[in-house]
C-alpha positions in Angstrom: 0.0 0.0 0.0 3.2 2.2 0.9 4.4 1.7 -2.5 1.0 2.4 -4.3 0.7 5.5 -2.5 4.2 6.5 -3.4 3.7 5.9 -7.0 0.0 8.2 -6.9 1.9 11.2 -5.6 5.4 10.8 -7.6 3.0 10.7 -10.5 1.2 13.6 -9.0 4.6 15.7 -8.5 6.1 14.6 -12.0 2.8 15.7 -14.0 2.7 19.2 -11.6 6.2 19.7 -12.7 5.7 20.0 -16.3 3.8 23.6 -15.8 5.9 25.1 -13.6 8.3 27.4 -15.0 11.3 27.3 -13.0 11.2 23.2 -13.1 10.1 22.8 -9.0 6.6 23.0 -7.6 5.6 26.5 -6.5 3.8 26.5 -4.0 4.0 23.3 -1.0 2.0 25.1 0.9 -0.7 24.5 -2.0 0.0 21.0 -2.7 0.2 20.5 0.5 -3.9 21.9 1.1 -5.0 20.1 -2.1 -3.7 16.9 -0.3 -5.8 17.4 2.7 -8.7 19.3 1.1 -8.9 15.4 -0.7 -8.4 13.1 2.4 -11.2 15.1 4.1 -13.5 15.1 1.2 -13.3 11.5 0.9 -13.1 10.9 4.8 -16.3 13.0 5.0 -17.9 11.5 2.3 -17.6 8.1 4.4 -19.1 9.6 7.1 -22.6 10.8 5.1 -22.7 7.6 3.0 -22.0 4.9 6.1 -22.9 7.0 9.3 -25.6 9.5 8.9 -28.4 6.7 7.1 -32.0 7.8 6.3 -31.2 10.9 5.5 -31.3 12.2 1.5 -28.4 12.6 -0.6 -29.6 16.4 -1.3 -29.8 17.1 2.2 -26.6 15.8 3.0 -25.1 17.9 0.2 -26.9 21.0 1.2 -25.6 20.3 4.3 -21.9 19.8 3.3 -22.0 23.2 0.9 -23.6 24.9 4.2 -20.5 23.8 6.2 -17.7 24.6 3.5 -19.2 28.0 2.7 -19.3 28.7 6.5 -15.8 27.5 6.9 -14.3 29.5 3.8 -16.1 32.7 4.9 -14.1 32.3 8.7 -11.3 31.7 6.3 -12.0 34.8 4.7 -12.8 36.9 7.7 -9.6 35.9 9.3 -7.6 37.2 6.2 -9.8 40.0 6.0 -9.1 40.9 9.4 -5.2 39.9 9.4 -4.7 42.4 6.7 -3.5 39.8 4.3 -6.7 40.4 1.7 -8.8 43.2 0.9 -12.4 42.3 -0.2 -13.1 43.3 -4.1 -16.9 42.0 -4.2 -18.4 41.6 -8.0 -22.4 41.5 -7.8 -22.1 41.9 -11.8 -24.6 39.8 -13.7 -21.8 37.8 -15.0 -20.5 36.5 -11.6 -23.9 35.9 -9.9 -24.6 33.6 -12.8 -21.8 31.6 -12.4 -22.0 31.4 -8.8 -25.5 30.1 -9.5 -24.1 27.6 -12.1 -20.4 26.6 -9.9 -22.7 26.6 -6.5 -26.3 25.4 -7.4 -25.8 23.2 -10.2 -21.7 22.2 -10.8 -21.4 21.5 -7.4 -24.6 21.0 -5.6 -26.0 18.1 -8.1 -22.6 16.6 -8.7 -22.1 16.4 -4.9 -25.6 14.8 -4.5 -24.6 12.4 -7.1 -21.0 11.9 -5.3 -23.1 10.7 -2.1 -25.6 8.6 -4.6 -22.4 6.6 -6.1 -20.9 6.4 -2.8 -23.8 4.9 -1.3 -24.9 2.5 -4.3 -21.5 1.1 -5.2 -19.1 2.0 -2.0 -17.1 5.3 -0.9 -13.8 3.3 -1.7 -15.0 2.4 -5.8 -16.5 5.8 -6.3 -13.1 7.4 -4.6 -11.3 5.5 -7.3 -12.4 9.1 -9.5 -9.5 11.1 -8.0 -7.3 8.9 -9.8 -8.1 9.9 -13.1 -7.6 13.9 -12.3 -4.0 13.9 -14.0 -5.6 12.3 -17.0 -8.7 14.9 -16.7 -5.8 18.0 -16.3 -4.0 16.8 -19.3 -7.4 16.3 -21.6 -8.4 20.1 -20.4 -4.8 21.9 -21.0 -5.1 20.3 -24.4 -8.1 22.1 -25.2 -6.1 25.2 -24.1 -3.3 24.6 -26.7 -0.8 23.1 -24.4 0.7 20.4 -25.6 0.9 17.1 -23.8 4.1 16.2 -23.1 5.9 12.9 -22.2 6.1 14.3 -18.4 2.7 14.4 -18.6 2.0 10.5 -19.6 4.6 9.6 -17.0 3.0 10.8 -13.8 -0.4 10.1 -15.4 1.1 6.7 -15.4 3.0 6.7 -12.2 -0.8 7.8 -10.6 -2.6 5.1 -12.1 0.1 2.4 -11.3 -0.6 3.8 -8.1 -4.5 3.3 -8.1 -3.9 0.1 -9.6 -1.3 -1.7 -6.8 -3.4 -0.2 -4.3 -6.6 -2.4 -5.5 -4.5 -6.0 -5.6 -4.7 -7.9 -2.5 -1.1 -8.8 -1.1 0.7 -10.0 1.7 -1.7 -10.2 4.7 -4.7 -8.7 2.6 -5.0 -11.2 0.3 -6.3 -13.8 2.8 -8.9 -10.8 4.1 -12.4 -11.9 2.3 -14.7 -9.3 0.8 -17.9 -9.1 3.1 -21.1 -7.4 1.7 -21.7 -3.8 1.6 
C-alpha cells in the first residue's frame, strides 16, 4: 500500500512539474492543502454515506455546501481581518450567474450524485475518481493549446500504477475476504 501511495503522488509531483516554469513545484503550501482538502473530502464522504443513514443525498449535500461556505467565509474573515486580503466583491450579472451555475448546479448536483455513487457502489469504488484527475488535467490543457508532453504520460502513469497496486490484494490482505456492503 506504501508503494502504491508513493507511486500516486510521484505521478502527481512529476505531471505538476511540467507547468511550472522554473522546473520545482511552487507552491508546497498548495499542494500540501489540495492533499488534505482530498483526504477530508473523501473521509467525510464516508461519514454521510455509512454514518448519517436515512437521511437524503440532497440534504446531506446542502448540508456539506452549508458547512464549507461557512468554513471558507471564517477563512475569509480571518484574512480579512489579518490584513492579508482586501475584499473586491463583484455583484455583476456575470458573476452571480456563475455562482448560481459553480454553486447550485456544478457543485450542488454533482455532490448529491457523489453521495448517490458512494452509497450504491461503496465510498472506496466511487473514490477511485480522483485517480483519473491527472488524466482529466491533461485532456483540459489540451483544449487550451498546451501540448501534452511525455512528463505528462509519466505521472499520469506513475498515478494510475498507483491506483492500480493499491486495489490487488497482497501480503496479509489477500487472505482478508470481501464481506457485503
Amino acid at each position: 500500500m506504501g508503494l502504491a501511495i508513493a507511486f500516486a503522488v510521484a505521478g502527481g509531483i512529476v505531471t505538476s512539474l511540467v507547468s511550472a516554469a522554473s522546473g520545482r513545484e511552487p507552491s508546497i503550501i498548495g499542494s500540501m492543502a489540495v492533499l488534505v482538502g482530498v483526504i477530508a473530502y473523501v473521509w467525510q464522504t464516508r461519514v454521510m454515506v455509512n454514518r448519517v443513514t436515512g437521511v437524503p443525498d440532497m440534504a446531506k449535500s446542502a448540508f456539506a455546501m452549508l458547512a464549507s461556505g461557512l468554513m471558507t467565509a471564517l477563512v475569509a474573515a480571518g484574512w480579512r481581518l489579518g490584513g492579508m486580503a482586501e475584499p473586491v466583491p463583484d455583484v455583476s450579472l456575470a458573476s452571480l450567474a456563475l455562482l448560481v451555475w459553480l454553486g447550485g448546479i456544478a457543485i450542488a448536483a454533482s455532490t448529491v450524485l457523489w453521495y448517490a455513487a458512494g452509497r450504491m457502489i461503496g465510498v472506496t469504488v466511487t473514490s477511485m475518481h480522483h485517480n483519473l484527475v491527472p488524466f482529466y488535467v491533461i485532456a483540459m490543457t489540451t483544449l487550451t493549446g498546451v501540448a501534452v508532453t511525455p512528463q505528462h504520460l509519466i505521472g499520469a502513469v506513475l498515478v494510475i500504477a498507483g491506483a492500480v497496486l493499491a486495489q490487488v490484494p497482497l501480503g496479509p490482505r489477500a487472505q482478508v475476504k470481501a464481506t457485503g456492503p
